[in-house]
C-alpha positions in Angstrom: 5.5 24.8 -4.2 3.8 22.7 -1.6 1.9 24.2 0.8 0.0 22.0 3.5 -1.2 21.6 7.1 1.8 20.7 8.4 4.0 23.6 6.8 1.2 26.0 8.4 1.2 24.4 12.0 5.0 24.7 11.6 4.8 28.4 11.4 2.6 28.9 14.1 4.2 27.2 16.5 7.4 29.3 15.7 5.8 32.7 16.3 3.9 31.1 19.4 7.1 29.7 20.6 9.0 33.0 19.9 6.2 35.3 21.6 5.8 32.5 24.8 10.0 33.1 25.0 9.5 37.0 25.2 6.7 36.9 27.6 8.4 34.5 30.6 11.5 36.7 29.4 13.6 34.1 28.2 16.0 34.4 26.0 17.6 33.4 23.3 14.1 33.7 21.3 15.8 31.1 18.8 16.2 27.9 20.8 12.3 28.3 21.6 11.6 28.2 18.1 13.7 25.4 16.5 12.3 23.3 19.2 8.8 24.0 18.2 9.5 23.1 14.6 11.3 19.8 15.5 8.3 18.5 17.5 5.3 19.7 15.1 3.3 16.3 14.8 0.8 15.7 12.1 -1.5 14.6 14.5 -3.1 15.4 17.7 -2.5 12.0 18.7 1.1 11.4 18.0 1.6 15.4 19.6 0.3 13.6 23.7 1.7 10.4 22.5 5.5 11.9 22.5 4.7 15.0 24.5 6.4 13.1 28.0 9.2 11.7 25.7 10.2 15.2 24.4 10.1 16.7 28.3 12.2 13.6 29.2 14.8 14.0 26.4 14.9 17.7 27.6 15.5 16.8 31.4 18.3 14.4 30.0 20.1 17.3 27.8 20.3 19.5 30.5 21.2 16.9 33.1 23.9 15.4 30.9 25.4 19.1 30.1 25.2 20.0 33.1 27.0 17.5 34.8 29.7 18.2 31.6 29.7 22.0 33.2 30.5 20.9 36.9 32.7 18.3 35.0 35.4 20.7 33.2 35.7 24.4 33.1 36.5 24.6 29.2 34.1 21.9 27.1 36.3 21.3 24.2 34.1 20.4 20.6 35.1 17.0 20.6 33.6 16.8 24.5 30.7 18.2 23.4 30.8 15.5 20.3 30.9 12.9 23.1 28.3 14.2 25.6 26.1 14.3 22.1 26.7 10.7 21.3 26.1 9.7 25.2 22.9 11.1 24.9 21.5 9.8 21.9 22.3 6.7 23.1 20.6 6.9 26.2 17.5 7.9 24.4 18.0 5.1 22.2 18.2 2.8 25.2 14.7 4.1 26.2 12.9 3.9 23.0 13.4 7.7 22.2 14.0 7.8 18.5 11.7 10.4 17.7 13.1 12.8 20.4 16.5 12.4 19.5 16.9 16.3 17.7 15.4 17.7 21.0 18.0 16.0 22.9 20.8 17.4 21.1 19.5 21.1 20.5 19.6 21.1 24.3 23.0 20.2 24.6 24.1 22.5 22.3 22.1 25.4 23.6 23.7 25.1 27.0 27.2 23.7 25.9 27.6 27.0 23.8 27.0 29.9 26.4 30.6 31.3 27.7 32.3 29.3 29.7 32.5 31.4 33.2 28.5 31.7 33.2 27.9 28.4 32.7 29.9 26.9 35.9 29.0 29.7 37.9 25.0 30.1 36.8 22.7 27.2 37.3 20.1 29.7 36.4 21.3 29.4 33.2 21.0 25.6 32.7 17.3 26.1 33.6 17.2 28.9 31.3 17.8 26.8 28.4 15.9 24.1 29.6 12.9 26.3 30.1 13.3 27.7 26.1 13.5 23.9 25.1 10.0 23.1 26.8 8.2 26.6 25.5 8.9 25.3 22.2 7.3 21.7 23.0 4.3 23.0 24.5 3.9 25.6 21.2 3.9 22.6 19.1 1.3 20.5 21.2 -0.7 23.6 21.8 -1.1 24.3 18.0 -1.9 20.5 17.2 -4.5 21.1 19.9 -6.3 23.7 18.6 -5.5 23.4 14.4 -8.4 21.6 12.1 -7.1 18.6 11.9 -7.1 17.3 8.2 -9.2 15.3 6.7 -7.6 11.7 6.9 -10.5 10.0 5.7 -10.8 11.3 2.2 -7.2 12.2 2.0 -6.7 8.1 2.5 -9.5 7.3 -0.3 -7.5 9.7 -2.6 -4.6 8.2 -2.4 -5.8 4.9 -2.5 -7.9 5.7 -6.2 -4.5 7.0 -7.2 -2.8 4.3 -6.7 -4.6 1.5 -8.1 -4.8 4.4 -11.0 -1.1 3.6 -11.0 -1.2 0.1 -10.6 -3.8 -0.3 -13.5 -1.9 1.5 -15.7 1.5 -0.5 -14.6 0.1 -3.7 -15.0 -1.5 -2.9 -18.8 2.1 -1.6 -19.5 3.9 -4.9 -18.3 1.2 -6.8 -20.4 1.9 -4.5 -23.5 5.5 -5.4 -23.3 8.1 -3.1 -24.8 8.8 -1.0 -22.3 11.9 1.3 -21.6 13.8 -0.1 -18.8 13.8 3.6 -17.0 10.0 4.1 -17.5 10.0 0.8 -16.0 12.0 1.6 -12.9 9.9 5.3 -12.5 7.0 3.8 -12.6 8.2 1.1 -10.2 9.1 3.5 -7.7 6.8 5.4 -7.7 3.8 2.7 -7.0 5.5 1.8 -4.1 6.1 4.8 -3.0 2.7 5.7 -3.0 1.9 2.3 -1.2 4.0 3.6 1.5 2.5 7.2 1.2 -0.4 5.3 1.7 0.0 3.3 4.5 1.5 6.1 6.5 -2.1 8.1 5.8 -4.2 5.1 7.3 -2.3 4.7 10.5 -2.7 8.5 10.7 -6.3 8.7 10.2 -6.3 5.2 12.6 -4.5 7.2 15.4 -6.7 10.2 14.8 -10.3 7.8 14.9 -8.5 6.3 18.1 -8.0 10.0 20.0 -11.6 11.1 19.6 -12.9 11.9 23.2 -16.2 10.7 22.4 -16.9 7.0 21.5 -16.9 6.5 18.1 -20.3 5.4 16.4 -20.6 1.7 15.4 -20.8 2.8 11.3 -17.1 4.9 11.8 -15.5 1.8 13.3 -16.9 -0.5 10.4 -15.7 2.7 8.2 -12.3 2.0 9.7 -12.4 -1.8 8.9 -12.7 -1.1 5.1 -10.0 1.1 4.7 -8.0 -1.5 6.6 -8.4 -4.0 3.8 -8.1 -1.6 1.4 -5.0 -0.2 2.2 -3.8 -4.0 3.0 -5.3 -4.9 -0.3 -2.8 -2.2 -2.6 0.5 -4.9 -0.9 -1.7 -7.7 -2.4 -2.1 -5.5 -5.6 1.4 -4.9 -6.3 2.0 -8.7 -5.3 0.2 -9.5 -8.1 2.1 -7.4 -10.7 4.9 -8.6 -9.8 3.9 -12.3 -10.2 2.3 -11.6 -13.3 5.3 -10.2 -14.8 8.0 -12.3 -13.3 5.6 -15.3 -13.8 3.8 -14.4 -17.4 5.5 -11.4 -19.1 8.8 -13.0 -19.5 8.0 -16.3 -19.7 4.9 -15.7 -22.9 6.4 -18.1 -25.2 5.3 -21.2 -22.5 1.2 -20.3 -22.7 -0.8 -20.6 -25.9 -2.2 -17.5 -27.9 -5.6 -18.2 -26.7 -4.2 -18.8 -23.3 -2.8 -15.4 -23.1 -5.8 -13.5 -24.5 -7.9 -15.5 -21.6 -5.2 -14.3 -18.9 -4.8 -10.8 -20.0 -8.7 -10.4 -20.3 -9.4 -11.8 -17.5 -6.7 -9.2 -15.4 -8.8 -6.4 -16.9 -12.0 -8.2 -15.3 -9.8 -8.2 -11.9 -8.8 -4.4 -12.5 -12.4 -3.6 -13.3 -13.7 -5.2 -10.3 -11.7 -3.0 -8.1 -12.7 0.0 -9.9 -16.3 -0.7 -9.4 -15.3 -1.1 -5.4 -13.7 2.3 -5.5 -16.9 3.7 -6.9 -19.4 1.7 -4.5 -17.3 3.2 -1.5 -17.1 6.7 -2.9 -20.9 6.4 -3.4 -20.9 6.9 -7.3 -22.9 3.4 -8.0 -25.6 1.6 -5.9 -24.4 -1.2 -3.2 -26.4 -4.3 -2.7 -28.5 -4.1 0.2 -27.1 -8.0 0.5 -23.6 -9.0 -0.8 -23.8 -11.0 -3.9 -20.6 -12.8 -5.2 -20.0 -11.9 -8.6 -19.8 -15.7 -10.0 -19.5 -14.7 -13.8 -15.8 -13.4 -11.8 -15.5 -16.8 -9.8 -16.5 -18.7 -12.7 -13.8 -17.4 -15.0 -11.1 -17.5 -12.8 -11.7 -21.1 -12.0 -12.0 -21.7 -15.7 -8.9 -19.8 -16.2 -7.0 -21.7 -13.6 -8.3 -25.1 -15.5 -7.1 -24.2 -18.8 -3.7 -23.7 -17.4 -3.7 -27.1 -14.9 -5.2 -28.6 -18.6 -2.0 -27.0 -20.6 0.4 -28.4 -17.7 -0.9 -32.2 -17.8 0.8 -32.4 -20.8 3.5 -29.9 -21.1 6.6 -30.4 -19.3 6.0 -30.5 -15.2 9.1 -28.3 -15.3 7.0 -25.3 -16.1 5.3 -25.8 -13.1 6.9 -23.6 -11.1 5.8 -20.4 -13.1 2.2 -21.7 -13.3 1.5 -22.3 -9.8 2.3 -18.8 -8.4 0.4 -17.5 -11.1 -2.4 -19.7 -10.4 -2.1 -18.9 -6.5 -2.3 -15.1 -7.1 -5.1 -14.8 -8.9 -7.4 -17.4 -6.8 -6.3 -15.4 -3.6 -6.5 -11.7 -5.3 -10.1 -12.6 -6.6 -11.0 -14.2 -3.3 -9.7 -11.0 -1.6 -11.3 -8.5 -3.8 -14.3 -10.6 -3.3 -14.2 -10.0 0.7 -13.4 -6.4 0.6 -16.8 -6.0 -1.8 -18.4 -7.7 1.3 -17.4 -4.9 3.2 -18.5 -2.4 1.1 -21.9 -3.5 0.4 -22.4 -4.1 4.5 -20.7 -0.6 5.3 -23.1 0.9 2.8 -26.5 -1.1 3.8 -25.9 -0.2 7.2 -25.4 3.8 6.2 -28.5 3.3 4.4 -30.6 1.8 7.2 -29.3 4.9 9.5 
């Protein structure tokens, strides 16, 4: 059972919503609450950002059903089906996607009162529409005041587990052998945890851009980094999958020797990454200037050599699994190199302070 900030902010905004319907004395209770749950944020930032949009999709609701009331007495289901559709896409129109449940709870909440109240009382329109916007505010009001999580080392977490993942992918794919569903799992689930990833970054991006203070010079450069290292995990997985499509199936082209030099020198890649992760968690000592790591450079440009070497006199043909190859690892070593950079500078600069 998962249990996390967002599941708790949930909750509260229910039982705020609920207990903000009962004290303006507005009623049904219920409509209050799903409305809080549907526009629960996981940020501060995203909870102002579609604050107006939510109010706006509300106003359009109830001006669309109302309009349906003074339209016809008896609002058959497939009317109401067609004032739903109306109103989505109106909201499409204007670029409200994420407001598009709001829209049609407040439809329904006014669409499904009896039918002689609802052309008779415009009181009860506003009613509804009132209920709809309790439950907003609950939501932005609990963002507001909740802790908001720790984006920071949630983002480094993920970011350890998945070049945990992508290590152990890669060594798999170079074992060879594998089952064609642990294959596809494992697949999946690396990119999924890319994705996971990503998502955490622009959330701890939008929550360094709310701050009402200025943010310090060191947390900006703090944000840098984990830009390149959460751009660096699509460039990771980029080079699995050269690797494999490029190498794995296609062994029988490079010599023995050839294939010990490549697969070592992967490990030396994986390794280097590793000893990033560690410099940025703080676990091993930074260079107070950035040093390349040449014994790296030198290797993959000897690696790189030995393959250009194999291909002078091989058929050209083969070519076009070589070069890829060749490309990846020049451009992941040149980017691992860069993000190291980082690192070291982010870290001098912590130590100067």
């Amino acid at each position: 059972m998962k249990f996390g900030a967002r599941t708790l902010k949930t909750g509260l905004s229910v039982v705020l919503a609920i207990y903000m319907a009962k004290l303006f004395h507005l009623s049904p209770e219920i409509y209050a609450a799903v409305a809080a749950s549907l526009t629960v944020m996981p940020s501060l930032y995203r909870s102002w950002k579609h604050v107006v949009e939510q109010v706006k999709s509300n106003l359009i609701g109830a001006a669309i059903a109302l309009v349906t009331l003074l339209s016809t007495q008896h609002p058959e289901p497939w009317i109401v089906g067609i004032v739903i559709v109306i109103a989505i896409s109106i909201n499409l129109s204007l670029g409200f996607e994420k407001s598009i449940g709001i829209v049609v709870l407040t439809i329904i909440a006014i669409l499904e009162a009896p039918q002689a109240q609802m052309a008779s009382d415009y009181g009860f329109v506003l009613n509804r529409f009132l209920l709809i916007l309790v439950g907003i505010s609950s939501s932005v009001f609990i963002n507001a005041v909740f802790i908001p999580p720790n984006y920071q080392k949630r983002l480094l977490e993920n970011v350890r587990k998945v070049n945990e993942d992508g290590t152990r992918f890669m060594k798999m794919i170079m074992m060879g052998n594998i089952e064609e569903n642990v294959y596809k799992e494992e697949r999946e689930r690396l990119l999924k945890n890319i994705e996971k990833t990503k998502e955490l970054y622009l959330l701890y991006k939008e929550d360094f851009s709310s701050k009402i203070r200025r943010p310090k010079y060191k947390q900006s450069r703090k944000l840098v980094v984990y830009r390149e290292l959460t751009n660096n995990l699509d460039k990771s997985y980029l080079l699995v999958k050269t690797i494999e499509t490029h190498y794995f199936y296609k062994k029988e082209l490079f010599p023995e020797e050839l294939q010990k030099n490549i697969e070592g020198h992967l490990h030396e890649l994986l390794e280097y990454k590793e000893k990033i992760l560690l410099k940025l968690d703080k676990k091993i000592k930074s260079s107070k200037r950035h040093k390349k790591d040449e014994v790296l450079f030198e290797n993959t440009n000897e690696l790189v050599n030995q393959i250009i070497e194999l291909y002078k006199v091989e058929d050209i043909s083969n070519w076009h699994h070589a070069f890829p190859m060749v490309s990846a690892l020049i451009e992941f070593t040149h980017e691992l190199n860069h993000l190291d950079q980082l690192v070291d500078s982010l870290n001098s600069k912590h130590n100067e302070e």
